[in-house]
C-alpha positions, 0 to 999 in steps of 0.5 A: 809129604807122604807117599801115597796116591791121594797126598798133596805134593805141593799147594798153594795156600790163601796166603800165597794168592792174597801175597801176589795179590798185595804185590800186583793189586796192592790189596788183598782179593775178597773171598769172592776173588779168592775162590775164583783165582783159587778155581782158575791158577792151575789153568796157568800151570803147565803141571806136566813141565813143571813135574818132569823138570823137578823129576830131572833136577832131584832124580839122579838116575833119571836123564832127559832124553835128547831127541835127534 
């Protein structure tokens, strides 16, 4: 990854959709079902947890701050 406003930190590929599609569907999605499961699976991520979680795991001077 480079470091740079507009690079791509993390993505997921045809490959990982179409693997979790041979696990839940027991086939592979059509190029149809792609597009809209590719359009669709960032609705179902909570970007903002996930970013801070990562941030408190790999950044050393960075602590949760604990609310009282």
């Amino acid at each position: 990854m480079k470091t740079a406003g507009r690079e791509t930190a993390y993505e997921l590929s045809v490959d990982d959709l179409q693997h979790v599609a041979k696990d839940v569907l027991e086939r592979e999605l059509t190029s149809e079902e792609i597009a809209a499961v590719g359009n669709a699976v960032g609705d179902y991520i909570d970007w903002f947890q996930a970013i801070e979680n990562a941030i408190y795991d790999c950044v050393s001077d960075k602590q949760p701050t604990l609310l009282n």
